[in-house]
N, C-alpha and C positions, 0 to 999 in steps of 0.2 A: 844233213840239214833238216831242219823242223821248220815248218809252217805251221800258224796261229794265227785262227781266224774265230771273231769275238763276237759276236750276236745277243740281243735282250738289250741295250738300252732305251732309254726314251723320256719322254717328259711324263711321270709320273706329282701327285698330291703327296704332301707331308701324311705319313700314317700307313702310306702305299707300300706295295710289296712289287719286286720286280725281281725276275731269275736271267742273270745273265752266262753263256752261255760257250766254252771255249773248244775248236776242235781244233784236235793235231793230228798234222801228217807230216810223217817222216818217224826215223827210228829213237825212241827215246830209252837212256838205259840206264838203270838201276843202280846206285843209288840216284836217286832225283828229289827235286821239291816240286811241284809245281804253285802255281801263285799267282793271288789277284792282285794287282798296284791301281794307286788314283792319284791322278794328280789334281790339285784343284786350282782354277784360276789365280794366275801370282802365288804358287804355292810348291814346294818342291814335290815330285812324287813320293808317295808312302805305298810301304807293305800296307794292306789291306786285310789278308789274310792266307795261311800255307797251308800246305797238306802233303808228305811226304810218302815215298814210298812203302813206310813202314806204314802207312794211316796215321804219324802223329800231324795234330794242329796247330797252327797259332792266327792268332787274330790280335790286332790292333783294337789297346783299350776300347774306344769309340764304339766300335761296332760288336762286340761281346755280348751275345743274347740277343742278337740282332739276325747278324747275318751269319751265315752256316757254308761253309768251302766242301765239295763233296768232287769226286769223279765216278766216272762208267769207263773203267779198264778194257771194256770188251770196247768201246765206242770210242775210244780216244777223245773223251771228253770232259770237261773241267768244268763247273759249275759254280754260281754264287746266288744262295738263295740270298735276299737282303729283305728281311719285312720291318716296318713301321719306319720306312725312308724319313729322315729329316732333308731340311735345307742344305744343311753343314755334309752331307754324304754327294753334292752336288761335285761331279769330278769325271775326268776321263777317264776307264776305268781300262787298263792294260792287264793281259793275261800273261804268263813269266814261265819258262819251265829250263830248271837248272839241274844238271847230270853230271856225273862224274866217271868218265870211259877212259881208262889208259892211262890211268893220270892225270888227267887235264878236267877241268871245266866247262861245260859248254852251257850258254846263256842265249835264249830265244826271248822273241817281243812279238806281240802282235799289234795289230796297226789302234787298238783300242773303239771301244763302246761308250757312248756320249750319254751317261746319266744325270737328268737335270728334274730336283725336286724343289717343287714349287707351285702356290697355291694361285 
């Protein structure tokens, strides 16, 4: 089992910068992705942005030169810088970490970070 617990959101201004924040406990095993998702009011959840074990990335058009997915392997920790916050990035922002041990899949969620930008 993995625990995923999400820290950094808040009500930030359009132009703002906010680092939201993911720790995990329990055992996660290689290959992996881990991952930021948003959901936004009446809107389905989206990838946000990935970063797998090898270090590759991906991010969602939108946020491209925006926001930056990073971890600390020693800290079990998942991070999302997000700088020059719009309106439209206004969403619950879920941390994701997906493994692949024995065959199988395993897919974790965290209870999500409430980012709301607005002037």
């Amino acid at each position: 089992q993995v625990q995923l617990v999400e820290s950094g959101g808040g009500l930030v201004q359009p132009g703002e910068s906010l680092r939201l924040s993911c720790v995990a406990s329990g055992s996660i095993f290689s290959p992996y992705w881990l991952g930021w998702y948003r959901r936004a009011p009446g809107s389905q959840r989206e990838l946000v942005a990935q970063i797998s074990s090898v270090v590759n990335t991906n991010y969602v058009d939108s946020v491209k030169g925006r926001f930056t997915i990073s971890r600390d392997g020693a800290q079990n920790t998942l991070y999302l810088q997000m700088n020059s916050l719009k309106p439209g990035d206004t969403a619950l922002y879920y941390c994701n970490v997906k493994y692949l041990h024995l065959g199988t899949w395993s897919d974790y969620w965290g209870q999500g970070t409430q980012v709301t930008v607005s002037s």
